[in-house]
C-alpha positions as CSV (number, residue, x, y, z in Angstrom):
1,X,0.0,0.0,0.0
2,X,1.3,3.6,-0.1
3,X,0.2,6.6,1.5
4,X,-1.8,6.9,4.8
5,X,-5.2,4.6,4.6
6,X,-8.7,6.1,5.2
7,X,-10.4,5.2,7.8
8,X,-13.6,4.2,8.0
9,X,-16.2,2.6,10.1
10,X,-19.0,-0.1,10.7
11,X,-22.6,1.6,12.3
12,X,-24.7,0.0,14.4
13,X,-26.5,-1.6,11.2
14,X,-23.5,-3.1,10.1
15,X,-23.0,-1.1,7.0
16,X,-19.4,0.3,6.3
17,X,-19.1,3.8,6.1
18,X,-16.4,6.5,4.9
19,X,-16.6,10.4,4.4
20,X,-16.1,12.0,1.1
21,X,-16.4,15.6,0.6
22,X,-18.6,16.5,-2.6
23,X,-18.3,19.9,-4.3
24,X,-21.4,21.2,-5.9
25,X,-21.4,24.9,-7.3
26,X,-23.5,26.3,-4.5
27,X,-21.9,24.2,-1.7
28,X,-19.4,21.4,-0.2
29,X,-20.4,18.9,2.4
30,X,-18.9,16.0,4.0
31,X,-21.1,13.2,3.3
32,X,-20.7,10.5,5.8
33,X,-21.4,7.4,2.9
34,X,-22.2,4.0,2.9
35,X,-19.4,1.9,1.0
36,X,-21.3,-0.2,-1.2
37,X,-18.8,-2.3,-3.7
38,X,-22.3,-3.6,-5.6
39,X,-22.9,0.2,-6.6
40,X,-20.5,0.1,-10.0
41,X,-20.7,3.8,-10.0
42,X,-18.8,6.4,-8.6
43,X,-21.7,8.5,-6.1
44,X,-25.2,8.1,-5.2
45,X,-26.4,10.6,-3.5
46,X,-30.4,12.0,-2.0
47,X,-32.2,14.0,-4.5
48,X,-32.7,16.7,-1.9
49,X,-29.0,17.0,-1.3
50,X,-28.0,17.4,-4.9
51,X,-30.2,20.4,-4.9
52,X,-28.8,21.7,-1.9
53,X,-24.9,21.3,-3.4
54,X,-26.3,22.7,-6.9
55,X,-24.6,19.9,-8.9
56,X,-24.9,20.2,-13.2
57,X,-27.0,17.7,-15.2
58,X,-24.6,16.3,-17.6
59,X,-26.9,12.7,-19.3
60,X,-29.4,9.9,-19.2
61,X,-27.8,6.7,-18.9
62,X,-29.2,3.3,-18.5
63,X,-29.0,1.5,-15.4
64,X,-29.8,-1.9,-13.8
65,X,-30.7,-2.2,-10.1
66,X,-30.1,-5.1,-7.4
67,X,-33.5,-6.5,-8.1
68,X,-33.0,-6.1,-12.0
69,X,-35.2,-3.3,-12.8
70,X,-34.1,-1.8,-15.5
71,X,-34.2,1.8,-16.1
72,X,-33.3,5.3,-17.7
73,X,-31.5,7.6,-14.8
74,X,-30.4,11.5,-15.0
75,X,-26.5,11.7,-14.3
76,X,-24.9,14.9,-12.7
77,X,-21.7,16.1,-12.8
78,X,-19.7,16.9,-9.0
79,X,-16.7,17.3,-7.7
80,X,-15.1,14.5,-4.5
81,X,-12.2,14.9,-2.5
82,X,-11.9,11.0,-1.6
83,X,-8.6,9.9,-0.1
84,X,-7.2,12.9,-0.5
85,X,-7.8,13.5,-4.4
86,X,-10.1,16.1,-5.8
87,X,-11.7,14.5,-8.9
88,X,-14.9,15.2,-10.8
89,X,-17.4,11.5,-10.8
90,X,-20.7,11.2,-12.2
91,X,-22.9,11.4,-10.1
92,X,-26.5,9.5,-9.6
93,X,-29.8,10.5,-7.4
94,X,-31.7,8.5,-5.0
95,X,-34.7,8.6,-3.2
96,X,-33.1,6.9,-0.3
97,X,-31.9,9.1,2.9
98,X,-28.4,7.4,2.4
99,X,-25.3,8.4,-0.1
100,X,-23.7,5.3,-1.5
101,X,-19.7,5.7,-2.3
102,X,-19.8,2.8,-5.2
103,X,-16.8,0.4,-7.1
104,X,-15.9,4.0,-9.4
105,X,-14.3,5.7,-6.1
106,X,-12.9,2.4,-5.3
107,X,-11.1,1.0,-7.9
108,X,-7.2,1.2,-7.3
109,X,-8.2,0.6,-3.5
110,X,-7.7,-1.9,-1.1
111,X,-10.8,-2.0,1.5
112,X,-10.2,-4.1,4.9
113,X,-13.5,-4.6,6.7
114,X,-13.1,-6.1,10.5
115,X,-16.9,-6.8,11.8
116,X,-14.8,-8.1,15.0
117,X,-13.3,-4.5,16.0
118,X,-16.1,-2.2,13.7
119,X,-13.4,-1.3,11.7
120,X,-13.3,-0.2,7.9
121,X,-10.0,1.1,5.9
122,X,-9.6,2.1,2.6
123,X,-5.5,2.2,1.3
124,X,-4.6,3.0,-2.1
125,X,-2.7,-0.4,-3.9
126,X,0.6,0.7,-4.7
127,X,1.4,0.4,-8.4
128,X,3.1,-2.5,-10.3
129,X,6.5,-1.8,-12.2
């Protein structure tokens, strides 16, 4: 690994959890996500919230769900600082009450989970010569 790892955690509902910071072009909050490697994207986040951060509608994309509904979702453009990068993701909306960091923010990490000791950390993989 290289670099200091994020550290995350595991709530009292057993779901992992890790902050990113999204940028919007009316405002920047610290989300407090839920890690969720089955989400291929990069962000989910509340419908309300999108509003509130004043993020850009940038396509329609097709998307399948866990249950295999398939369907025709808006996608807006954001700004993340996650592990210490600032990087613009595509972002989805949600009518859930939680923001899901998905696979896109993952790849090129390493994520430890320990149910034992609540623990979560996410390290960067060090690159191959």
């Amino acid at each position: 690994m290289k670099g200091e790892a994020m550290q995350g955690y595991i709530d009292e509902c057993r779901m992992c959890r890790a902050k990113v910071t999204v940028i919007g072009g009316r405002q920047t909050i610290v989300i407090d996500a839920v890690v969720d490697p089955g989400f291929n994207g990069d962000l989910c986040l509340p419908a309300q919230m999108a509003i509130q951060l004043g993020l850009e509608l940038c396509g329609l994309q097709r998307v399948e769900l866990a249950d295999g509904t398939k369907k025709r979702e808006l996608i807006f453009a954001g700004e993340v600082v996650f592990d210490g990068e600032q990087k613009w993701v595509e972002i989805f909306l949600t009518d859930s009450e939680d923001t899901l960091l998905g696979a896109g923010l993952l790849a090129g990490h390493v994520v430890t989970i320990d149910y034992v000791e609540q623990t979560l950390e996410i390290a960067q993989k060090e690159q191959q010569c």
